[in-house]
KETOR-644248 format. One record per residue (C-alpha): residue number from 1; x, z, y. Coordinates in Angstrom, 3 decimals, decimal comma, always signed. Each point is the difference from the previous one (the first is absolute). Last residue first. Layout:
// KETOR-644248
{pt NUM {X Z Y}}
...
// end
This chain:
// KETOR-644248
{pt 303 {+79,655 +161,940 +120,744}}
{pt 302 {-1,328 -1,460 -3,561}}
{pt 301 {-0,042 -3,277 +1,049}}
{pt 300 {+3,724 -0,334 +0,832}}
{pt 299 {+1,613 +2,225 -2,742}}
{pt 298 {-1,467 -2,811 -2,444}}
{pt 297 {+2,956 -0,733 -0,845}}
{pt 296 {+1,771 +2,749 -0,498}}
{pt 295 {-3,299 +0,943 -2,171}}
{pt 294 {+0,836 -2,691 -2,651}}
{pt 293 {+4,162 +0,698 +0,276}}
{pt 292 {-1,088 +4,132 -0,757}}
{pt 291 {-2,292 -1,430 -2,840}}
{pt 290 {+3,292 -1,969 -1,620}}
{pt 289 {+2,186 +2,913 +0,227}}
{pt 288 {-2,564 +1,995 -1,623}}
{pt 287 {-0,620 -1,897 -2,613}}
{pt 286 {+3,837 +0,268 -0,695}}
{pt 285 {-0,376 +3,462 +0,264}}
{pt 284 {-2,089 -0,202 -2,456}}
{pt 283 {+1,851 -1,823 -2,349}}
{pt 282 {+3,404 +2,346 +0,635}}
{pt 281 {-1,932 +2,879 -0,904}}
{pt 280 {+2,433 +1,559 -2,699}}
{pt 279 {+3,050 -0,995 +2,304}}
{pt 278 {-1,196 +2,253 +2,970}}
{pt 277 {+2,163 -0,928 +2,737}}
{pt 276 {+1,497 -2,890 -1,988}}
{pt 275 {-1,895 -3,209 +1,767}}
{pt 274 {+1,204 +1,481 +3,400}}
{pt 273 {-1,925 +1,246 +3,043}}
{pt 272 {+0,189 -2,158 +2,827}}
{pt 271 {-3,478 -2,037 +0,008}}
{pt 270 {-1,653 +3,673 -1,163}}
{pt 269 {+1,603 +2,088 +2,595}}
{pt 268 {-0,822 -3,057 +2,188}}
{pt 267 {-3,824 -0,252 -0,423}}
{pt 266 {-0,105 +4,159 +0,287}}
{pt 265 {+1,755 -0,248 +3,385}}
{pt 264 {-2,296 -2,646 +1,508}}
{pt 263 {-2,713 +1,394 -1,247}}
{pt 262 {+0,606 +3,239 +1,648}}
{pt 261 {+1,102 -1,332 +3,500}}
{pt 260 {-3,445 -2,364 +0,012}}
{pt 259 {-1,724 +3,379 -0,733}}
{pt 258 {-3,791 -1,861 +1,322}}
{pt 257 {-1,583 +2,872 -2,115}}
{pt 256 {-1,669 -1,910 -2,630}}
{pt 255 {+3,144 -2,122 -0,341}}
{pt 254 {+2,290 +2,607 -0,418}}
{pt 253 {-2,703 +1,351 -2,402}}
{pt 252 {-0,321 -2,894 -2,304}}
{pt 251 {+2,373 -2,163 +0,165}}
{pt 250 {+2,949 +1,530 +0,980}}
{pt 249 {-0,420 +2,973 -2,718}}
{pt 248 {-1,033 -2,029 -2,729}}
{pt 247 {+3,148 -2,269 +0,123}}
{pt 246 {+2,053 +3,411 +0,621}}
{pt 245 {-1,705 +1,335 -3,173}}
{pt 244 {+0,742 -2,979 -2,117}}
{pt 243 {+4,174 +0,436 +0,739}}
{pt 242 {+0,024 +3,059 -2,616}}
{pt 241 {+3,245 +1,036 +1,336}}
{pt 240 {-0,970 +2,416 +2,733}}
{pt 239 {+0,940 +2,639 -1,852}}
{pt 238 {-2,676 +0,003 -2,563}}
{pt 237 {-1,717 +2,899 +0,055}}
{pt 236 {+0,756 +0,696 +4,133}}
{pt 235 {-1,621 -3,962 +0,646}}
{pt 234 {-3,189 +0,878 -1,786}}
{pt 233 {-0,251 +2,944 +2,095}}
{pt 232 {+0,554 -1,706 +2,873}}
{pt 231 {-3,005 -2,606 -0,829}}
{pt 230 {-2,027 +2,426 -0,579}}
{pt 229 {+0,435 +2,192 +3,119}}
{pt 228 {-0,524 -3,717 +1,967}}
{pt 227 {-3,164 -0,304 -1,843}}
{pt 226 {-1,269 +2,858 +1,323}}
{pt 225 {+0,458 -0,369 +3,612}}
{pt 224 {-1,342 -3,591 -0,594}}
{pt 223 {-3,441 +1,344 -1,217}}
{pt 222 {-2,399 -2,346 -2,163}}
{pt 221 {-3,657 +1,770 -0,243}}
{pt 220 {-1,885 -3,097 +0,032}}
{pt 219 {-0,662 +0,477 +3,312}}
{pt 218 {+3,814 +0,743 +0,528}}
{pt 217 {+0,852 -3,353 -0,422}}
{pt 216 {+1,412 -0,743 -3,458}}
{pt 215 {+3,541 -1,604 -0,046}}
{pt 214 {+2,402 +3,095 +0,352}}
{pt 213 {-1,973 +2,668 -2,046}}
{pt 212 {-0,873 -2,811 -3,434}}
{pt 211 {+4,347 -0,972 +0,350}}
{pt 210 {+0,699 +3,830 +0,603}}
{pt 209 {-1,755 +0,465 -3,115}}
{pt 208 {+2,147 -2,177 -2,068}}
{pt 207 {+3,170 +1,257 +1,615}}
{pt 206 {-0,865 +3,156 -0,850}}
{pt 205 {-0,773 -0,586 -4,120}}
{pt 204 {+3,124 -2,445 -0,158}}
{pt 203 {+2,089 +2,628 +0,759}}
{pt 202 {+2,855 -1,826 -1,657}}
{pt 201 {-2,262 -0,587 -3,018}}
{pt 200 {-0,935 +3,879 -0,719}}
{pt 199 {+1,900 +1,849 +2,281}}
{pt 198 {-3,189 +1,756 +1,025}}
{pt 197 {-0,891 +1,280 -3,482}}
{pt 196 {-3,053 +2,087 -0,353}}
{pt 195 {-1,400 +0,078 +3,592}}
{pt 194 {+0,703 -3,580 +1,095}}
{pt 193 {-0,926 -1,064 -3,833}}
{pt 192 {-3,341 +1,707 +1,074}}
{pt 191 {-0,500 -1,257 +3,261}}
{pt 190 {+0,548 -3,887 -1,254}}
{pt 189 {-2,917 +0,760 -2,238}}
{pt 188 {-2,234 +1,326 +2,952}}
{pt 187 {+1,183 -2,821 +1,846}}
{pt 186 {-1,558 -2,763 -2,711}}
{pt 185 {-2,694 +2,218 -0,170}}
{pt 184 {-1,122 -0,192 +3,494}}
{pt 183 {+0,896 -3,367 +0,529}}
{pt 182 {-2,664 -1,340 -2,802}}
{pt 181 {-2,481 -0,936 +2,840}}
{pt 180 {+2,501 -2,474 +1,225}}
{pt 179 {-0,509 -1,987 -3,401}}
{pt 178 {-3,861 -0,468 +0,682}}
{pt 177 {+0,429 -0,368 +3,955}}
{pt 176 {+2,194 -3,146 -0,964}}
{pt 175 {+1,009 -1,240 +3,517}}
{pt 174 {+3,433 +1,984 -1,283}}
{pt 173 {+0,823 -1,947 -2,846}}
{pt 172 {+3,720 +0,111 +0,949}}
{pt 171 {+0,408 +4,073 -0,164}}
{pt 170 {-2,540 +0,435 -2,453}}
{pt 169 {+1,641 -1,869 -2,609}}
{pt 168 {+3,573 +1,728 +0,520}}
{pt 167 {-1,582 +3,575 +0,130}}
{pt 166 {-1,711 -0,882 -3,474}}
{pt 165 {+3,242 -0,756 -1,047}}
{pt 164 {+1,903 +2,718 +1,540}}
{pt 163 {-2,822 +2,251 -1,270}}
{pt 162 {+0,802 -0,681 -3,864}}
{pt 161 {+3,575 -0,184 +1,035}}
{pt 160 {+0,329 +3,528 +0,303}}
{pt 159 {-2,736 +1,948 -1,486}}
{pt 158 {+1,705 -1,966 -3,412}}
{pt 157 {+3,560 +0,992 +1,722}}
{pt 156 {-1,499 +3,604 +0,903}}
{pt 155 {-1,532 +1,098 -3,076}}
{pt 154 {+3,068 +2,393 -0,845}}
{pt 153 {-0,164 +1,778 +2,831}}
{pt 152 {-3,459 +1,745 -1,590}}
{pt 151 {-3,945 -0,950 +0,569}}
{pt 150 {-3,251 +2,627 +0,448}}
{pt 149 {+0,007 -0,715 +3,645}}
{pt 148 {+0,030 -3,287 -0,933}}
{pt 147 {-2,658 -0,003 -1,355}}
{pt 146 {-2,254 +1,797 +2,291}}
{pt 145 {+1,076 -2,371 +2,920}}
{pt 144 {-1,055 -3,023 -1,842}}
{pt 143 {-3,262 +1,892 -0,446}}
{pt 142 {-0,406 +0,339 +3,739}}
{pt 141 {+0,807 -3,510 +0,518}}
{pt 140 {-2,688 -1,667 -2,355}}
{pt 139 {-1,001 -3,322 -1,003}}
{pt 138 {+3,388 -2,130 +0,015}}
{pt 137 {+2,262 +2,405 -2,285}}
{pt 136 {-2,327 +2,886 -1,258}}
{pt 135 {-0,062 -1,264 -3,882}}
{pt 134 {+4,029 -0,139 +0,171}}
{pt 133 {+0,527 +3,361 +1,415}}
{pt 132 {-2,532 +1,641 -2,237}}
{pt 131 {+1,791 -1,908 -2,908}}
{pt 130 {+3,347 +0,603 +0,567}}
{pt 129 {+1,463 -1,079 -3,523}}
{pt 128 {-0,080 -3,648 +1,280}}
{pt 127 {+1,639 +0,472 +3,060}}
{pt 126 {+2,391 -2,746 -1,386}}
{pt 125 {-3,026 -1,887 +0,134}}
{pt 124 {-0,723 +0,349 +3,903}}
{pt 123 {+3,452 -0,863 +0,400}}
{pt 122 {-0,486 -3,432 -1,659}}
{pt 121 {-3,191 -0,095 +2,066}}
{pt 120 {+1,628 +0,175 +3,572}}
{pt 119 {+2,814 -2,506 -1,113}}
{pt 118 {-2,391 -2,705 -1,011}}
{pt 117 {-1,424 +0,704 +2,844}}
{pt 116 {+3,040 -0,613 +2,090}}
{pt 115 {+0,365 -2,663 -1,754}}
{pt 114 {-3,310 -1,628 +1,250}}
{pt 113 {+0,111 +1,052 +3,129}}
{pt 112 {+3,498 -1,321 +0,253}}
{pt 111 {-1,267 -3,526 -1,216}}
{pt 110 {-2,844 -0,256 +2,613}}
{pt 109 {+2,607 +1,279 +2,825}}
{pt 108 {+2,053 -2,387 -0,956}}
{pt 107 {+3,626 -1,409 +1,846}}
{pt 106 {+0,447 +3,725 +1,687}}
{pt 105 {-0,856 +2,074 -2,847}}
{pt 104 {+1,124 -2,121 -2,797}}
{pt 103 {+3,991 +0,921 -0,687}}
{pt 102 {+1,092 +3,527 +1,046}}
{pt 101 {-4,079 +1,823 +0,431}}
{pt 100 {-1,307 -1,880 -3,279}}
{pt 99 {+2,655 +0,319 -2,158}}
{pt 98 {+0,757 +3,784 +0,729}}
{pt 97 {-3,979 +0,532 -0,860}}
{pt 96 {-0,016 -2,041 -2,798}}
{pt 95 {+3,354 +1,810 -1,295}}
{pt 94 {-1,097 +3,505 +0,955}}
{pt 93 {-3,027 -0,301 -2,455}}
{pt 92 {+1,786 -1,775 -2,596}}
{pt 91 {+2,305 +2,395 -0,046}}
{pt 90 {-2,886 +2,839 +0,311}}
{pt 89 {-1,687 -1,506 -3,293}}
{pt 88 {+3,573 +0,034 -1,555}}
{pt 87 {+0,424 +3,693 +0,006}}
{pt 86 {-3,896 +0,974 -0,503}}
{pt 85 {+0,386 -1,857 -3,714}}
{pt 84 {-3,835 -0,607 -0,315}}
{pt 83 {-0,287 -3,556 -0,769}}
{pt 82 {+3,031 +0,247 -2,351}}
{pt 81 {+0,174 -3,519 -2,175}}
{pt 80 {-2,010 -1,891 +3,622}}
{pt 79 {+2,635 +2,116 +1,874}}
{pt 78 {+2,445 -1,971 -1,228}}
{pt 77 {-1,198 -2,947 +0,875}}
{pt 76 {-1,062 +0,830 +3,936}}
{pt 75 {+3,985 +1,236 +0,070}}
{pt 74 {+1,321 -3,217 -0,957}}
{pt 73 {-2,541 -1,583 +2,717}}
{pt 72 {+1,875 +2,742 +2,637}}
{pt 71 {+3,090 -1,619 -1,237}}
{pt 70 {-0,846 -3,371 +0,778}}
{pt 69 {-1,111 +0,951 +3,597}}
{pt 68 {+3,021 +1,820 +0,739}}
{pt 67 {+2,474 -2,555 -1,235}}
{pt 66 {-0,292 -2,526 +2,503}}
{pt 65 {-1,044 +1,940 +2,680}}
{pt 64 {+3,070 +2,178 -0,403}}
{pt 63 {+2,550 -3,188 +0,154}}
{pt 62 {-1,823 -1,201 +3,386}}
{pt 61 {+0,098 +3,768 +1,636}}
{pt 60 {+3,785 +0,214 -1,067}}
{pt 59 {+0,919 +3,883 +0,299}}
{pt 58 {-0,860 +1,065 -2,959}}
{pt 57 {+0,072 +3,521 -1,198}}
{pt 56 {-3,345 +0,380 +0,191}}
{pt 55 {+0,025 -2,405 -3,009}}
{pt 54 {+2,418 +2,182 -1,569}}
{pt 53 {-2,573 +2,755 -0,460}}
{pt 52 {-2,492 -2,647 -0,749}}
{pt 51 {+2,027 -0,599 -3,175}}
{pt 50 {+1,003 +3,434 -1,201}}
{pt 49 {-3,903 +0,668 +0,139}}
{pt 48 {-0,192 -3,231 -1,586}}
{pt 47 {+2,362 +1,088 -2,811}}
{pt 46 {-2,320 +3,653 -0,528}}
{pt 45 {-2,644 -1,782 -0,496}}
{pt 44 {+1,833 -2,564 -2,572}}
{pt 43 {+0,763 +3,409 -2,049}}
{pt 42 {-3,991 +1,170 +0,228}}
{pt 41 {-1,170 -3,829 -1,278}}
{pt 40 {+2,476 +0,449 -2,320}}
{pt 39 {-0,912 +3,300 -1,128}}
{pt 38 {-3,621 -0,775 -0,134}}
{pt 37 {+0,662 -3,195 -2,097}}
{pt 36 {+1,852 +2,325 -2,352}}
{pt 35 {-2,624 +2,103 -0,565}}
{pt 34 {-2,125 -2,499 -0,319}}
{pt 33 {+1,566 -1,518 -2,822}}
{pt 32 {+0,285 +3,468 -1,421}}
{pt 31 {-3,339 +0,746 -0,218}}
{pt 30 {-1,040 -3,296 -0,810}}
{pt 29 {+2,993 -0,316 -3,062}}
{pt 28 {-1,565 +3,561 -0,912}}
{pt 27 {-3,435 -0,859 -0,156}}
{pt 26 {+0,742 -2,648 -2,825}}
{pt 25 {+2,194 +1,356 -1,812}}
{pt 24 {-2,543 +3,124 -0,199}}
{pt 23 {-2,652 -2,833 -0,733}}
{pt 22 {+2,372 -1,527 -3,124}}
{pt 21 {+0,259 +3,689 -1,091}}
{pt 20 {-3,751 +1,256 +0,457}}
{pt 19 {-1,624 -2,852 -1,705}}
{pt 18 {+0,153 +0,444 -3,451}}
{pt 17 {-1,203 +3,550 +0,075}}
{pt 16 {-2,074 -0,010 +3,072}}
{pt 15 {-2,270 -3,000 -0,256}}
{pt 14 {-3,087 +0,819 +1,832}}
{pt 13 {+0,939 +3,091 +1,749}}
{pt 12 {+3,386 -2,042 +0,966}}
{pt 11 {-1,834 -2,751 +1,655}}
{pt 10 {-2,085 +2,080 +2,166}}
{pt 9 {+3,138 +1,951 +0,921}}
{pt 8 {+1,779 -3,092 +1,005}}
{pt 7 {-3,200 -1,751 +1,635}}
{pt 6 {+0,027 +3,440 +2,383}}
{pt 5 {+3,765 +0,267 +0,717}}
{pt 4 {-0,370 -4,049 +1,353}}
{pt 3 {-3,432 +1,860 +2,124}}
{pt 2 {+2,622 +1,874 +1,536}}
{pt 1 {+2,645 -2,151 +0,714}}
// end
């Protein structure tokens, strides 16, 4: 845009009194053209929002697969007409993520990797206006931590999902010593939204780190006493209805600890809740229900 402002000046200087009126005409169709494009694009944003907000609302893991992926290409689009609309760069950010962990995590690890990437550096993006944060991600934790000291509540979904993401990766590439070297930051960010808004995602923050607590062995710094705390606090924010953290629960620390009582109990709060105990997470739930039969299964090898 700038250098089109440049040719339109040049051109003006040259010719200005015949010129000027076709080349106002001119600038102001652009101007207004895009203008219009930008509220579109900024209209539609707000539809998909609408949209993935009902998709959670699906109960039908087959019908959501269908329509999630589409919808997440819809988003791709848009954002190519608003690269830096920090709304829609987190949608697309939770919805690789969300696709990857409900419908290609346990047929693909090489295809969740990959959208879980995609999901990592969609949030990265919408971090866009962060840029210490953003040029300390990957090369160094202490000025990760400096950043976000400096950020507010409101940068928790982009925080958020950016780290869930990158979380995500790591947690399935883990012979990569590369990826596991990012840890660190990935639980520094999942501190902060912890800190700034703990309700944030059903707890999502504490159930997140009581999945890194519960599965790492204590050389590595993992501690099940710890993860447990997390996993309860995730369960007080949302009631017990957020089905996920019961799945995350068994299967990581019940299982670290031997708790065959514990995962027991959490796999059949989750295999007897109903579809309608939290109607706005209905999808993951469903995911839920589905990872709760997986593990049933496998109750056998685990204990």
């Amino acid at each position: 845009m700038t250098l089109g402002f440049f040719w339109v000046y040049f051109f003006l200087m040259k010719r200005p009194s015949k010129s000027f009126p076709l080349f106002l005409s001119i600038l102001m169709s652009v101007l207004i053209s895009g203008c219009i494009q930008q509220i579109a694009i900024r209209s539609m944003a707000d539809i998909m929002q609408y949209g993935f907000d009902g998709y959670f609302r699906e109960s039908d893991l087959e019908f959501a697969r269908e329509g999630l992926a589409g919808n997440i290409k819809l988003l791709e689009a848009l954002i190519q007409g608003d690269p830096d609309n920090e709304d829609m760069l987190i949608l697309a950010s939770q919805g690789y993520s969300a696709y990857a962990l409900a419908f290609v995590e346990e047929d693909s690890v090489e295809r969740a990797r990959v959208f879980y990437l995609r999901g990592r550096d969609y949030g990265i993006r919408a971090l866009g206006r962060h840029r210490g944060l953003r040029n300390a991600l990957g090369k160094d934790l202490q000025g990760v931590e400096s950043a976000l000291a400096g950020m507010r509540k409101e940068d928790v979904p982009a925080v958020f999902w950016t780290a869930f993401g990158w979380g995500g990766y790591i947690n399935i590439t883990r012979t990569d010593v590369a990826a596991f070297a990012d840890l660190p930051q990935v639980i520094a960010m999942m501190r902060f939204v912890a800190e700034k808004s703990p309700e944030y995602y059903y707890g999502g923050a504490y159930t997140f780190l009581g999945v890194l607590e519960g599965t790492m062995p204590a050389a590595l710094g993992g501690n099940p006493e710890r993860a447990k705390s997390y996993f309860e606090k995730a369960l007080a924010i949302n009631g017990g209805k957020f089905l996920m953290t019961y799945v995350y629960y068994a299967q990581t620390y019940a299982v670290q600890t031997l708790d065959q009582d514990l995962f027991d109990r959490c796999l059949k709060t989750v295999e007897g809740a109903s579809p309608d105990i939290l109607p706005e997470a209905r999808l993951p739930n469903a995911v839920a229900k589905e990872k709760a039969r997986r593990l049933r299964q496998r109750m056998a090898d685990l204990f």
